[in-house]
Backbone as ProteinMPNN parsed JSONL, in Angstrom:
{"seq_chain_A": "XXXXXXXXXXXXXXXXXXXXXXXXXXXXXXXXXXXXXXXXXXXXXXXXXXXXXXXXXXXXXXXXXXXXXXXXXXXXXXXXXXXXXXXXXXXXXXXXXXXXXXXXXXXXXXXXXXXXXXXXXXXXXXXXXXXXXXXXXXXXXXXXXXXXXXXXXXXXXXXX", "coords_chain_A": {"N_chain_A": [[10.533, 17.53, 49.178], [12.124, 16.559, 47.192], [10.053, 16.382, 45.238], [9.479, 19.139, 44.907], [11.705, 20.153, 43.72], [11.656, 18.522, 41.522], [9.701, 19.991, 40.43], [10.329, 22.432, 40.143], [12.579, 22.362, 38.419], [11.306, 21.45, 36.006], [9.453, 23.415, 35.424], [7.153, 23.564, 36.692], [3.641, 24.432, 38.251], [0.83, 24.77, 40.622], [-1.482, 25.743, 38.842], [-0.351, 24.671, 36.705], [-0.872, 21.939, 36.766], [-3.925, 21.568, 37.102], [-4.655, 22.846, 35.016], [-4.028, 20.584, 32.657], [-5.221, 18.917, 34.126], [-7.928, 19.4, 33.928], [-7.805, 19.555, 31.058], [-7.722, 16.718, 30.35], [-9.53, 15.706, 31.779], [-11.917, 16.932, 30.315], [-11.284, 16.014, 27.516], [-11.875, 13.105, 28.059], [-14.49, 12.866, 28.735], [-15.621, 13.988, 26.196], [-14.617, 11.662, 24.46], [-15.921, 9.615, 26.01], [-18.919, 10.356, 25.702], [-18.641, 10.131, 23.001], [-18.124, 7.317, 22.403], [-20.442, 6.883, 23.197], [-22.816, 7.849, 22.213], [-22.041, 6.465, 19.362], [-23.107, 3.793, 20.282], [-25.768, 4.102, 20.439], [-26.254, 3.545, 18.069], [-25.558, 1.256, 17.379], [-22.865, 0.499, 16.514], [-19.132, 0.749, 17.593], [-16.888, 3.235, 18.579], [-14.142, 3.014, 17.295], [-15.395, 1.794, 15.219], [-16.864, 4.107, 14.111], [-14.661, 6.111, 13.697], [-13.56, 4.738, 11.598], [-15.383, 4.95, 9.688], [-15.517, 7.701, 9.446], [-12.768, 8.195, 8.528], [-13.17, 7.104, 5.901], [-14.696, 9.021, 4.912], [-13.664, 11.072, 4.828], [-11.61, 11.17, 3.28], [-9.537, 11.91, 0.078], [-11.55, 12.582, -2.257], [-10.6, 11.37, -5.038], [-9.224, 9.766, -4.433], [-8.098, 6.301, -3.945], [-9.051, 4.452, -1.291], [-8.016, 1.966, 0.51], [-7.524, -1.205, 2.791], [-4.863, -1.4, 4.183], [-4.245, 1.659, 3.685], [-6.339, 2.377, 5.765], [-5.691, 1.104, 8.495], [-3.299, 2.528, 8.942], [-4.255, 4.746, 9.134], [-5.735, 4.235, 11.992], [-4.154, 3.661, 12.965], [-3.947, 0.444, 13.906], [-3.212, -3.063, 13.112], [-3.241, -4.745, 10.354], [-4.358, -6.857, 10.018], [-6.43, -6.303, 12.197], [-7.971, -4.579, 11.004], [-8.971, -5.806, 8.817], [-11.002, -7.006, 9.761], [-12.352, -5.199, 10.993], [-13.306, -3.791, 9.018], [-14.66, -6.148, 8.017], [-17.288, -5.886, 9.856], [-18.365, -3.448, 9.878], [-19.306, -4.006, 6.693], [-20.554, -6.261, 6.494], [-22.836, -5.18, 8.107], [-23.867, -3.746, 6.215], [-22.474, -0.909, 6.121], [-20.067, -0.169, 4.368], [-19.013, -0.812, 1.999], [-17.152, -2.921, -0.36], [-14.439, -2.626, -3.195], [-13.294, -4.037, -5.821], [-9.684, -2.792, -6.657], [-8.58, -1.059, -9.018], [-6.313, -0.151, -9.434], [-4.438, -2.457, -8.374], [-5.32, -5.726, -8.49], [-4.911, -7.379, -5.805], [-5.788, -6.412, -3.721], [-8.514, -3.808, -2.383], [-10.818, -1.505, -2.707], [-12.079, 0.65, -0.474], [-15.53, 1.989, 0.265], [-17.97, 4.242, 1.832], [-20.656, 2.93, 1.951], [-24.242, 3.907, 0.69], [-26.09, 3.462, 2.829], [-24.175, 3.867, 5.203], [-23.268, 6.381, 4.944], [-25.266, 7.595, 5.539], [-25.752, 7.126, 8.055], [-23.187, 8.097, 9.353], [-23.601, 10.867, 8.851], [-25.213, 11.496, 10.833], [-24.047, 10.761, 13.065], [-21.846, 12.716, 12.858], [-23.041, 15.195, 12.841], [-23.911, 15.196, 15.357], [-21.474, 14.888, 16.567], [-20.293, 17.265, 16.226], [-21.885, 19.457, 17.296], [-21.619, 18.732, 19.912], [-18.768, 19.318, 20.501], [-18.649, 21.846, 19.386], [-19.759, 22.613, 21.8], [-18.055, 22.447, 23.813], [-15.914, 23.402, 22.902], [-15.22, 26.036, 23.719], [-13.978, 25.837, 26.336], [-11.839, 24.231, 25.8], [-10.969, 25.744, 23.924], [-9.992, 28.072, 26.056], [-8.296, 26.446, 27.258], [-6.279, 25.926, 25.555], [-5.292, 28.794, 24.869], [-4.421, 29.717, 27.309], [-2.659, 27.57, 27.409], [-0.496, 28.347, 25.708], [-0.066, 31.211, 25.961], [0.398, 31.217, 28.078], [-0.272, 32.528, 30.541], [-2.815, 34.175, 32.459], [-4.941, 32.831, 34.528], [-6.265, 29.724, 35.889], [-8.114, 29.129, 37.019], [-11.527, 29.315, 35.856], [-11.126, 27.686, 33.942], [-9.758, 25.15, 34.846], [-11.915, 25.133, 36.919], [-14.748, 24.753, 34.919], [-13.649, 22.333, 33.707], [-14.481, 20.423, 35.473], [-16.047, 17.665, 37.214], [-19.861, 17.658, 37.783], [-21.264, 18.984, 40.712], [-22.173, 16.29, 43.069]], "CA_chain_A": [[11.712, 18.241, 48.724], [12.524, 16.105, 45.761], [8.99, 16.613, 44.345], [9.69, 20.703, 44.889], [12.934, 20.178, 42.608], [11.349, 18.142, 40.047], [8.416, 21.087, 39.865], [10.969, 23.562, 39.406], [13.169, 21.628, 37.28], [10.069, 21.799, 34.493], [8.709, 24.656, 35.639], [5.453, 23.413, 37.136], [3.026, 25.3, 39.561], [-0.254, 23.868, 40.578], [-2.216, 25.874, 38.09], [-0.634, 23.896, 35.106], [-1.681, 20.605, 36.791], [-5.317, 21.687, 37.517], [-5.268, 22.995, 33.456], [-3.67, 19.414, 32.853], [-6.399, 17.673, 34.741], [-9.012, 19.993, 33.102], [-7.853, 19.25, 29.495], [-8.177, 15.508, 30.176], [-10.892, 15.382, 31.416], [-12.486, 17.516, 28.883], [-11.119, 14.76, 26.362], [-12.439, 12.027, 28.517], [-15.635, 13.699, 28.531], [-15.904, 14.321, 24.533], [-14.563, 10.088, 23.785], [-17.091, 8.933, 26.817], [-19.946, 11.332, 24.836], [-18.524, 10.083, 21.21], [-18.127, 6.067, 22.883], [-22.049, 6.522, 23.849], [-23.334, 8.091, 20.558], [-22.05, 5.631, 18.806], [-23.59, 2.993, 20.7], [-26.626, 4.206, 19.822], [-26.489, 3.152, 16.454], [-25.003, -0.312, 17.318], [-21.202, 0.657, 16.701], [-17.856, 0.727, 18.754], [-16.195, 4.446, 18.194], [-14.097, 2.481, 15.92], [-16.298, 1.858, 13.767], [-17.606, 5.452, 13.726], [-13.875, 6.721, 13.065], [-13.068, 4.197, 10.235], [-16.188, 6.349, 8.968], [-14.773, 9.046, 9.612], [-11.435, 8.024, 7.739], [-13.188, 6.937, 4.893], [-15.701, 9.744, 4.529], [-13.085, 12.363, 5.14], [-10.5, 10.515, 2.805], [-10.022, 13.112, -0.73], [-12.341, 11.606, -3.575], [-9.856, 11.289, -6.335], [-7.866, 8.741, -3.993], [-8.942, 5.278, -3.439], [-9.233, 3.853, 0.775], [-7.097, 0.508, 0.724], [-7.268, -1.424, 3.904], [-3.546, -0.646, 4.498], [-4.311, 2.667, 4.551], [-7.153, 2.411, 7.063], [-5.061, 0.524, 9.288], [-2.33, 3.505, 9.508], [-4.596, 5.825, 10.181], [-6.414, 3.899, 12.825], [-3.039, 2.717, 14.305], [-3.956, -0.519, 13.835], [-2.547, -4.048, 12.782], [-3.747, -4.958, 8.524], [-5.535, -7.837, 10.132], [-7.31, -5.87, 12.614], [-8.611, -3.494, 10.053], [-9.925, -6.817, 7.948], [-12.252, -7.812, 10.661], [-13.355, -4.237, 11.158], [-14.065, -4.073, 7.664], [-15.69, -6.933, 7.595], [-18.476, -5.954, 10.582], [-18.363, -2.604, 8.853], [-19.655, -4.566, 5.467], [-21.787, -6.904, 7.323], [-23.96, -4.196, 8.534], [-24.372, -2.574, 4.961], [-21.977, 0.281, 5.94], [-18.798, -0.315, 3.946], [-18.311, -1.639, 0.458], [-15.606, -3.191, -0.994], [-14.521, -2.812, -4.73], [-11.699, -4.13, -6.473], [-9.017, -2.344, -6.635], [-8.324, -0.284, -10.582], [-4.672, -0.36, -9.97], [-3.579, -3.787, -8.178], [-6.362, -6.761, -8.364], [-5.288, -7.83, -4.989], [-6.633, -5.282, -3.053], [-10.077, -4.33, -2.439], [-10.817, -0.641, -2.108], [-13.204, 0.985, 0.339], [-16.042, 3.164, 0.546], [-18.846, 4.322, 2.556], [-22.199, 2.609, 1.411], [-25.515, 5.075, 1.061], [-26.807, 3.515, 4.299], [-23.353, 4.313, 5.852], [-23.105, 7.437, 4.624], [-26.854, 8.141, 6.435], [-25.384, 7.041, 9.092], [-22.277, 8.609, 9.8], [-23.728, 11.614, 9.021], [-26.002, 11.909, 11.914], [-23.333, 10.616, 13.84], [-21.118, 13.63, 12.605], [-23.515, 16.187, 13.126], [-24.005, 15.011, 17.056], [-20.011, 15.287, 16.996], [-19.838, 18.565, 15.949], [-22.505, 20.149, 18.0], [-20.651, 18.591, 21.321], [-17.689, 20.023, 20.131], [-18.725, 23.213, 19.35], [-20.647, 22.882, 23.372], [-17.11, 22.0, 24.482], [-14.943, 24.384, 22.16], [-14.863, 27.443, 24.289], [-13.139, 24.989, 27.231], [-10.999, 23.85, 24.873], [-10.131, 27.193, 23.24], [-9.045, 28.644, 26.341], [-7.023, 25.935, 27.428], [-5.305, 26.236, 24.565], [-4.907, 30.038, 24.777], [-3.715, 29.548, 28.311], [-1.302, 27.049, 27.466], [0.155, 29.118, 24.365], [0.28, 32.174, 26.472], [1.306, 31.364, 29.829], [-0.932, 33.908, 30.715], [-4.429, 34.199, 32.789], [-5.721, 32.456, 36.181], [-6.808, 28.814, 35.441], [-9.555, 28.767, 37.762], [-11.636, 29.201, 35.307], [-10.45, 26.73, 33.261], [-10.204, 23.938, 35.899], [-13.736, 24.489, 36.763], [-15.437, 24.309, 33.665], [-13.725, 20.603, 33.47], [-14.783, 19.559, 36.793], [-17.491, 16.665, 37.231], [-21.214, 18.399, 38.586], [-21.608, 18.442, 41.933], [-23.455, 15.726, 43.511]], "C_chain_A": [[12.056, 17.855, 47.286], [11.336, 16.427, 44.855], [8.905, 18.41, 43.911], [10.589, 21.38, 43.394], [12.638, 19.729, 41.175], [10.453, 19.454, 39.283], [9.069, 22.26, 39.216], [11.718, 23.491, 38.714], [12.411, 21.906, 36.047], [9.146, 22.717, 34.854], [7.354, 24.534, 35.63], [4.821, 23.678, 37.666], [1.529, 24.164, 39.27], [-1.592, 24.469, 39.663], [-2.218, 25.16, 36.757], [-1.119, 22.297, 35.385], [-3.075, 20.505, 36.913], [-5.663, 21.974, 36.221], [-5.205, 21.159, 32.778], [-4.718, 18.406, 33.026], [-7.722, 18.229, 34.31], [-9.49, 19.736, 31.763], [-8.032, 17.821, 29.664], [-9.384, 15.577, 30.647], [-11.945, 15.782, 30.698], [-12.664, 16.129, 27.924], [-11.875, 13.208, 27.117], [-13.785, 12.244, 28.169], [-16.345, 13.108, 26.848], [-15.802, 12.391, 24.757], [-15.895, 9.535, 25.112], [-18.812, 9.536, 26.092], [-20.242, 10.358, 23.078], [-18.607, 8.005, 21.526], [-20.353, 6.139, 23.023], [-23.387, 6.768, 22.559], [-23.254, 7.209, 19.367], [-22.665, 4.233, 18.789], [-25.158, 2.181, 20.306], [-27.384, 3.636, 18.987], [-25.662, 2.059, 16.108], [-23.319, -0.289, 16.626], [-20.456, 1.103, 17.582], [-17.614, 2.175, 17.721], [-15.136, 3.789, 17.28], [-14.594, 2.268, 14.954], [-16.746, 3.103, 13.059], [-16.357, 6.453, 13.082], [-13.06, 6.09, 11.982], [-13.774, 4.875, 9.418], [-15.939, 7.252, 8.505], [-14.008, 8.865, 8.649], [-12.221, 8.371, 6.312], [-13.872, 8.203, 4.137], [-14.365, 11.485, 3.987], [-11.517, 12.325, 3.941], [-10.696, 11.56, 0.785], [-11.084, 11.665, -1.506], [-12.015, 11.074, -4.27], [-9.252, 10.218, -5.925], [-8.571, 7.378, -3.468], [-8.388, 4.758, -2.046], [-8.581, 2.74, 0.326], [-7.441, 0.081, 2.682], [-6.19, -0.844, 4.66], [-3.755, 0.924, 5.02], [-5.306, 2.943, 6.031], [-6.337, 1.751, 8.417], [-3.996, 1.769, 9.586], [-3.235, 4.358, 9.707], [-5.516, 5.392, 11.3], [-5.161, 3.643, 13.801], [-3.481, 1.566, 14.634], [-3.075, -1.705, 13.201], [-3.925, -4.259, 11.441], [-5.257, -5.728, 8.842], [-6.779, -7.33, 10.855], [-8.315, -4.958, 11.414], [-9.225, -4.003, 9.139], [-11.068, -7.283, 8.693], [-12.79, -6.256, 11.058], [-14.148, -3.385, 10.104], [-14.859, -5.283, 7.67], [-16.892, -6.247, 8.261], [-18.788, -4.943, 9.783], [-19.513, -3.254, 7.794], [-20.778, -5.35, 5.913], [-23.026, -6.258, 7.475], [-24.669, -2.889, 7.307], [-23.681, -1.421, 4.764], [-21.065, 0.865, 5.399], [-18.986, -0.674, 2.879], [-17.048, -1.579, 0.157], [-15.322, -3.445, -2.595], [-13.316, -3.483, -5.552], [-11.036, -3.075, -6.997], [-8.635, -2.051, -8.33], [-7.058, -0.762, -10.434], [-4.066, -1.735, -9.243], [-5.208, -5.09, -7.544], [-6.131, -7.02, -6.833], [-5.461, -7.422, -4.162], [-7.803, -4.793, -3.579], [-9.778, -2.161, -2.093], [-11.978, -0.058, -1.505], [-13.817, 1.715, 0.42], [-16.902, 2.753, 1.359], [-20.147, 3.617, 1.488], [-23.15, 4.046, 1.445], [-26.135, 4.941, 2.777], [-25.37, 4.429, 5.312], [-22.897, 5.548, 5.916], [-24.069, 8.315, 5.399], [-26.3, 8.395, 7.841], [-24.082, 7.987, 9.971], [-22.543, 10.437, 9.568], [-24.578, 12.148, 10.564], [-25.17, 11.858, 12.942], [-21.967, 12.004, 14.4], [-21.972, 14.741, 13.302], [-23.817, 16.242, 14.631], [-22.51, 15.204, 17.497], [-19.423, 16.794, 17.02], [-20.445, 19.043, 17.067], [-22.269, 20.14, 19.597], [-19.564, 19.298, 21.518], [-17.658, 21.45, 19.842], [-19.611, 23.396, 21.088], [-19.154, 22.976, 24.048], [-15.865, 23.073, 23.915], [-14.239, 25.594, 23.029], [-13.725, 26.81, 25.68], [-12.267, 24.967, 26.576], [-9.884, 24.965, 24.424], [-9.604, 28.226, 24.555], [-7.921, 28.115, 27.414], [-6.336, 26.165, 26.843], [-4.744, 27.768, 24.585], [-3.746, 30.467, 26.098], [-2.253, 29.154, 28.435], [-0.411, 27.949, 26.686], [0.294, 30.556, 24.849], [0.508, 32.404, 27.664], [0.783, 32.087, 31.036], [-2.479, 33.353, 31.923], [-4.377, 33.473, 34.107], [-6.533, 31.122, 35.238], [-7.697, 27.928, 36.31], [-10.701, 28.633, 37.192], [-12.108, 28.104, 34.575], [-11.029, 25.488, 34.087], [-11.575, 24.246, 36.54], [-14.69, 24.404, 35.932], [-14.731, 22.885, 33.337], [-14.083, 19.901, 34.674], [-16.106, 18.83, 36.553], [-18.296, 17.759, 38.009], [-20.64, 17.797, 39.717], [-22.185, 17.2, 42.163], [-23.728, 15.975, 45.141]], "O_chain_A": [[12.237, 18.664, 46.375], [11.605, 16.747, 43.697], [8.404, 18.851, 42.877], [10.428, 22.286, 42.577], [13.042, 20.177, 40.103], [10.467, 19.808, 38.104], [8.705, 22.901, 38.229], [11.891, 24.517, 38.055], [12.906, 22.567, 35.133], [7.983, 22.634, 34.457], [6.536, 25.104, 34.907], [5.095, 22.855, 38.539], [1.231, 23.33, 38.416], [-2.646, 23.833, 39.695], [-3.14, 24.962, 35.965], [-1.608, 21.566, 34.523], [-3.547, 19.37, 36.842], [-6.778, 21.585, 35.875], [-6.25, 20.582, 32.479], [-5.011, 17.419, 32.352], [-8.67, 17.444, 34.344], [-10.624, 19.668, 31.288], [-8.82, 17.519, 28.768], [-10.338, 15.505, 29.873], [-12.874, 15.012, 30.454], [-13.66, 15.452, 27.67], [-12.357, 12.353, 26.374], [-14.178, 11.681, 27.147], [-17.159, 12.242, 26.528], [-16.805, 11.808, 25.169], [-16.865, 8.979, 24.598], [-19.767, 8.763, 26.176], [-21.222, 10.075, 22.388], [-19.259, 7.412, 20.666], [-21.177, 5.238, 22.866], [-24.386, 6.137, 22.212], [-24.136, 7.146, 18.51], [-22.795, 3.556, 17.769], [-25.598, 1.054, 20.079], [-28.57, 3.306, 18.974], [-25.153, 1.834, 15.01], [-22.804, -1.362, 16.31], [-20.925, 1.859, 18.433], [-17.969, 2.28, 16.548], [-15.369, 4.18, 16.137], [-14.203, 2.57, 13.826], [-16.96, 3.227, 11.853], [-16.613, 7.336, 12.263], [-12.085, 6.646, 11.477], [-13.239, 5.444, 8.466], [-16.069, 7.656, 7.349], [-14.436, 9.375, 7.614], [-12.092, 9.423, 5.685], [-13.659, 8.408, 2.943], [-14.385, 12.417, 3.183], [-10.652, 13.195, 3.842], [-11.819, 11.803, 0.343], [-11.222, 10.454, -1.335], [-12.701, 10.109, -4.605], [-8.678, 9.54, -6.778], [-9.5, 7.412, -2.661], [-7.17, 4.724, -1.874], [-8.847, 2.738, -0.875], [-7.547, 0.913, 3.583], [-6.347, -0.018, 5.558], [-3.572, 1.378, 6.149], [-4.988, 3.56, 7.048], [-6.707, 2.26, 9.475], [-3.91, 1.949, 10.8], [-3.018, 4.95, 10.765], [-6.231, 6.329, 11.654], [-5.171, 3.475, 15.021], [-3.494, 1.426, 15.857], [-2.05, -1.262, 12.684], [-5.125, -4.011, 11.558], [-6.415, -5.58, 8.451], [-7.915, -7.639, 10.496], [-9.541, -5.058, 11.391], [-9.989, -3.318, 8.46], [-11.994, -7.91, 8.178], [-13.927, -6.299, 11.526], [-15.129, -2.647, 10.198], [-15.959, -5.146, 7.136], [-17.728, -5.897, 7.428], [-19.515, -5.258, 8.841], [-20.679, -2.992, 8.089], [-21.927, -4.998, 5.645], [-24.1, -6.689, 7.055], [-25.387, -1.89, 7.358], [-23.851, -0.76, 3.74], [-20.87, 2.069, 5.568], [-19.737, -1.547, 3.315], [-16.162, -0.732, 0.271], [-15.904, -4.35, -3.195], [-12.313, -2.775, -5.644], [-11.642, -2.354, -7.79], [-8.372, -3.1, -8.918], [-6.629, -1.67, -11.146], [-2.986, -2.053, -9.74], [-5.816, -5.117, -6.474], [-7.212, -6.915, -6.254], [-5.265, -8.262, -3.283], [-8.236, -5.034, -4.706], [-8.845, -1.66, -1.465], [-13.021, -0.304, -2.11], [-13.194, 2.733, 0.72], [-17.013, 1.594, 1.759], [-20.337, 3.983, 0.328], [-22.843, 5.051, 2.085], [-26.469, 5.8, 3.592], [-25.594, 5.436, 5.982], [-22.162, 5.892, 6.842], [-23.825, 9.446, 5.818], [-26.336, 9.406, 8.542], [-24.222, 8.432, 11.111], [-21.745, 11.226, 10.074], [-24.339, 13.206, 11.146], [-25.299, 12.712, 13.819], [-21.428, 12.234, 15.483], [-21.542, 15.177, 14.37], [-23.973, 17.354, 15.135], [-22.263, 15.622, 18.628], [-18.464, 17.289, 17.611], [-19.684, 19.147, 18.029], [-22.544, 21.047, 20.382], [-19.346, 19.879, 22.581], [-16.668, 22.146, 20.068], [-20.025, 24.523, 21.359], [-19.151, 23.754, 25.002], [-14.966, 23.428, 24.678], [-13.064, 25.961, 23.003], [-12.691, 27.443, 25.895], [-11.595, 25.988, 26.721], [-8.659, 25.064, 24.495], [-8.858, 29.152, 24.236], [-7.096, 28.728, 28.092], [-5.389, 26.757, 27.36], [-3.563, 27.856, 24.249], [-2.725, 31.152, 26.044], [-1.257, 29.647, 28.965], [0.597, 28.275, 27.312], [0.871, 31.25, 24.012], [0.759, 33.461, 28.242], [1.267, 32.198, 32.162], [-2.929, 32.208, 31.989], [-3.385, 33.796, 34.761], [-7.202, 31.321, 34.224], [-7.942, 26.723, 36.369], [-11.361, 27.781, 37.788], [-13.259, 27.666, 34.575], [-12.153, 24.984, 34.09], [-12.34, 23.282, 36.587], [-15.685, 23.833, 36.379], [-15.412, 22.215, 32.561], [-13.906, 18.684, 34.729], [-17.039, 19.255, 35.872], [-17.746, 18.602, 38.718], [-19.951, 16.791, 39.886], [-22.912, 16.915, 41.212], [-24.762, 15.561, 45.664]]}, "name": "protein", "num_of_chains": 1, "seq": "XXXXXXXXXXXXXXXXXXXXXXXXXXXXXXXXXXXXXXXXXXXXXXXXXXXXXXXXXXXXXXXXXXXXXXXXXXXXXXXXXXXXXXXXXXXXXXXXXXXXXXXXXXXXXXXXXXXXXXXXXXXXXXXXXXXXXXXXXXXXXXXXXXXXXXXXXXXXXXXX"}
């Protein structure tokens, strides 16, 4: 009874929990995919989206730790020890900083650059395998609209 009230309180039916449980696991899916790819090539998905950051970061603007740390949602210090392995492994450089000596600013190395590309191009091509899921969750949700049978079975685990 009380669970009836809450459903209709937020206006919930059991098709938006089966889209719900579709779109996660979708996303589980993709980071368990993007966690295993990375592996690969002897990095934690951290490592592959500090990559990311830096690669994707404009040109004109120099990477600071600091900033890597806000966009990782990390702590300064964490983001010094994942720069370091980073650097360790050839994939990072660190330069001094043009505008304040005591900062270091960051780029991708050539090897790292090798690297994160291959890594990219295996991200995309999942993502574009996974897109059409994706795109009509999203269409679903944003239009209220359709039968999410569908839907919820294109995120379901295979049979076994």
């Amino acid at each position: 009874m009380l669970l009836k009230r809450a459903e209709k309180r937020f206006k919930l039916a059991t098709r938006d929990y089966a889209q719900l449980a579709s779109f996660r696991h979708a996303l589980r899916g993709f980071l368990r995919f993007s966690e295993a790819t990375a592996a690969r090539e002897g990095l934690t998905s951290q490592h592959y989206q500090a990559m990311l950051i830096l690669r994707g970061w404009p040109d004109d603007q120099p990477v600071s730790i600091n900033d890597l740390a806000q966009q990782l949602l990390i702590k300064h210090n964490s983001a010094v020890g994942l720069v370091d392995r980073l650097a360790n492994e050839g994939l990072v450089v660190r330069e001094p900083s043009t505008a304040d000596r005591r900062k270091v600013e960051l780029r991708l190395s050539s090897r790292g650059r090798q690297v994160l590309a291959r890594l990219a191009a295996m991200h995309r091509d999942e993502l574009r395998r996974i897109g059409p899921i994706m795109k009509r969750f999203f269409s679903e949700l944003t239009h209220d609209q359709g039968s999410s049978g569908d839907l919820a079975a294109a995120g379901q685990p295979p049979s076994k």
